[in-house]
C-alpha positions in Angstrom: 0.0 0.0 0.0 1.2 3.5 -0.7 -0.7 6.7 0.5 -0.1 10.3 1.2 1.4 11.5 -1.7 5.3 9.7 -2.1 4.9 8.5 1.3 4.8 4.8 1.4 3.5 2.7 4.7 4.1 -0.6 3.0 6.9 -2.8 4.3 5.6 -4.5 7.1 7.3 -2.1 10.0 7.5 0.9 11.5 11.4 1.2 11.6 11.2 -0.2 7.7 8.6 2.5 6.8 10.8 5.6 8.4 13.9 3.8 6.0 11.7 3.8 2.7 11.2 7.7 3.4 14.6 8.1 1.6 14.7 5.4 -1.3 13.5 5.6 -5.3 11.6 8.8 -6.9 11.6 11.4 -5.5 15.2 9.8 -3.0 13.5 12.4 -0.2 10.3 12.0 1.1 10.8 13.9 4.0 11.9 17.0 2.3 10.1 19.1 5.3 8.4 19.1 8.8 5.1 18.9 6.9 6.0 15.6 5.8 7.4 14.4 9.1 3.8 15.5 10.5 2.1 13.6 7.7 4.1 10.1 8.3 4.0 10.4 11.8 0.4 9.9 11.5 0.5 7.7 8.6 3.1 5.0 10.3 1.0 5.3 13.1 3.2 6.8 15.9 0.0 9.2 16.5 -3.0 9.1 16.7 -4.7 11.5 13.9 -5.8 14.7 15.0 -2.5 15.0 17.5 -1.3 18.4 17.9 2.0 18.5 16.0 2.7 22.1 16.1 6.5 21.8 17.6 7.7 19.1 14.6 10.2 21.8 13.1 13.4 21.3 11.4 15.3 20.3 14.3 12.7 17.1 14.6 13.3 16.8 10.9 17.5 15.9 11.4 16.9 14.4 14.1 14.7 11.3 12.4 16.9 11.3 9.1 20.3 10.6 11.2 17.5 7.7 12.5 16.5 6.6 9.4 20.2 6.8 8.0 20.8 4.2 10.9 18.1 1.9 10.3 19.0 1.7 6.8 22.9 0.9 8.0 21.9 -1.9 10.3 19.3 -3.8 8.6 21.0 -3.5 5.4 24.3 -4.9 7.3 22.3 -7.1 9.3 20.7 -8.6 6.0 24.6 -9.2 4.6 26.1 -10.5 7.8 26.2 -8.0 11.0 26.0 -4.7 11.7 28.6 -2.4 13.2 29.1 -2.8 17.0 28.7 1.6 17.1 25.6 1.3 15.2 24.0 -1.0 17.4 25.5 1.3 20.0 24.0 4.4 18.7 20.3 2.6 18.2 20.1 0.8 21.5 21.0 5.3 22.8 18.3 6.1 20.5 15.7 3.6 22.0 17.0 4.6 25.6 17.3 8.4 25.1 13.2 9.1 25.4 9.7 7.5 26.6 7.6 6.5 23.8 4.1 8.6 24.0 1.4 6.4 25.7 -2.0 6.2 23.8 -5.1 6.4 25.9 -8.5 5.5 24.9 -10.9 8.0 25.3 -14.7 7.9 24.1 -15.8 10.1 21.8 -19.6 11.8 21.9 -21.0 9.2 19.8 -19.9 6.3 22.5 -16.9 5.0 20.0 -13.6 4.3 21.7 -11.1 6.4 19.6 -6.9 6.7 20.2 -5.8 10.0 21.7 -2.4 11.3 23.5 -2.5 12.4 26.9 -0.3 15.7 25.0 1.8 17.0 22.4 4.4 13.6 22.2 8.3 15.0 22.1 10.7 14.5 19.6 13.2 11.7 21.6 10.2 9.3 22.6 8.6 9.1 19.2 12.8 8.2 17.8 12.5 6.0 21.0 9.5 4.2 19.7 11.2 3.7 16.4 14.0 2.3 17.7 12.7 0.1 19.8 10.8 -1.0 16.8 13.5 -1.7 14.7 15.6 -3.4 17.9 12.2 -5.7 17.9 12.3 -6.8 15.1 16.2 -7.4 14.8 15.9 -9.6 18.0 12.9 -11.8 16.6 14.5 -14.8 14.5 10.9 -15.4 13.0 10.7 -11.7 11.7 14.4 -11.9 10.8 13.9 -14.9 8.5 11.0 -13.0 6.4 13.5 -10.2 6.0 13.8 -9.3 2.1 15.1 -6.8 0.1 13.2 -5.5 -2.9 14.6 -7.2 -6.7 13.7 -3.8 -8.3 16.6 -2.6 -10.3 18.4 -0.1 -8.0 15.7 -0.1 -5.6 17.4 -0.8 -1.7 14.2 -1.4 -0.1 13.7 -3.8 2.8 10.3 -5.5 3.9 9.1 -8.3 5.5 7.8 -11.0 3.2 5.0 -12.3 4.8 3.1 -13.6 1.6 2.2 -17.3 1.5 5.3 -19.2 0.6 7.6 -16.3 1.2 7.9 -15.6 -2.8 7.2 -11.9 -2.8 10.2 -10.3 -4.7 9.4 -6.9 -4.8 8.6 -4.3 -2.1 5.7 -3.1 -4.3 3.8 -5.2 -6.9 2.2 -2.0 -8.3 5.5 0.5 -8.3 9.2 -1.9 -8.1 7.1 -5.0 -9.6 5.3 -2.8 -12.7 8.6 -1.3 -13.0 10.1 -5.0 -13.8 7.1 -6.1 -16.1 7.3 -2.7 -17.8 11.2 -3.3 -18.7 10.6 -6.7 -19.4 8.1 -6.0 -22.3 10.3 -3.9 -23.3 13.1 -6.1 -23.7 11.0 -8.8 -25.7 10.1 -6.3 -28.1 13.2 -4.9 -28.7 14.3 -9.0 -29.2 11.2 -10.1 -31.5 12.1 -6.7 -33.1 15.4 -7.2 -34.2 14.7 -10.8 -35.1 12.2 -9.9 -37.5 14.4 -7.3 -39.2 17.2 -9.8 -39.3 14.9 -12.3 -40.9 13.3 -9.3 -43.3 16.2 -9.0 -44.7 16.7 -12.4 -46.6 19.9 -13.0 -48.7 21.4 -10.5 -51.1 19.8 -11.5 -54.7 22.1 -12.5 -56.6 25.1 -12.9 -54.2 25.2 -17.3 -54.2 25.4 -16.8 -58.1 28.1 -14.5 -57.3 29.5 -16.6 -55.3 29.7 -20.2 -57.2 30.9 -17.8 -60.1 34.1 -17.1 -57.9 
């Protein structure tokens, strides 16, 4: 699934999702605080409808060095092991704020609806991302459904939970149209030059020529 514009909520975890903010077309998806609000909300950090009004540019570099991180670790992790720093700096990063605790509070028409208690702060939302991402590092079963995406150039990571743990690309509709797209491509440009190659037949005249030498 993608939503909200280039922001993309579709590879299975939180920590993943904050990591895909920086892949593909456009490379930067958090190009502002806007953004940061807007995938806040969409990742599900907070609830929608939480006051956001001190995400500023200083929240902004502060979840890209994250993000920069994650995308160190479980790439490393994925090829072998990550750096013993980088695990250093992500276990400070889970241990440097108090993720926001959601209460449930019932709205006038009697439904139960997902509200902070207040504004959340910058270093427990990181917090709750990298307790995510040192979650899901620490789980062999989520480890072993770890994949990253066969697009051409794309770096994506996901977990593959699809039955028979065949899915190849992070997205069927954008790396996996991609592929089919360049595929087609490449058999027409085969059966093309094929059929030029057989349109163009022997030079008349040229065995006569030949046997005559």
């Amino acid at each position: 699934m993608a939503a909200h514009g280039d922001l993309r909520f579709d590879c299975g975890r939180i920590c993943l999702d904050l990591a895909a903010t920086a892949d593909g077309i456009p490379a930067e998806r958090l190009a502002g605080p806007e953004e940061l609000r807007t995938w806040l909300v969409g990742a599900g950090l907070v609830p929608p409808g939480t006051p956001l009004d001190g995400v500023d540019g200083r929240w902004l570099g502060r979840f890209r060095t994250l993000r920069e991180l994650l995308r160190r670790v479980v790439h490393d992790e994925l090829r072998g092991r990550a750096a013993d720093a980088d695990l250093a700096l992500l276990n400070s990063a889970a241990g440097a704020g108090v993720p926001p605790a959601v209460c449930a509070v019932r709205s006038a028409d009697g439904v139960l609806a997902r509200t902070l208690p207040g504004p959340p702060d910058c270093a427990g939302l990181l917090a709750a991302v990298a307790r995510d991402a040192i979650g899901l590092l620490t789980d062999a079963e989520a480890r072993r459904q770890l994949r990253q995406c066969e697009g051409e150039s794309c770096t994506l990571v996901y977990l593959d939970t699809s039955r028979g743990r065949r899915r190849r690309w992070c997205s069927s509709e954008v790396c996996g149209n991609r592929e089919r797209v360049a595929r087609h491509r490449r058999r027409t440009t085969v059966r093309r030059k094929q059929e030029g190659s057989a349109g163009q037949g022997p030079v008349p005249g040229a065995e006569k020529y030949s046997a005559g030498r």
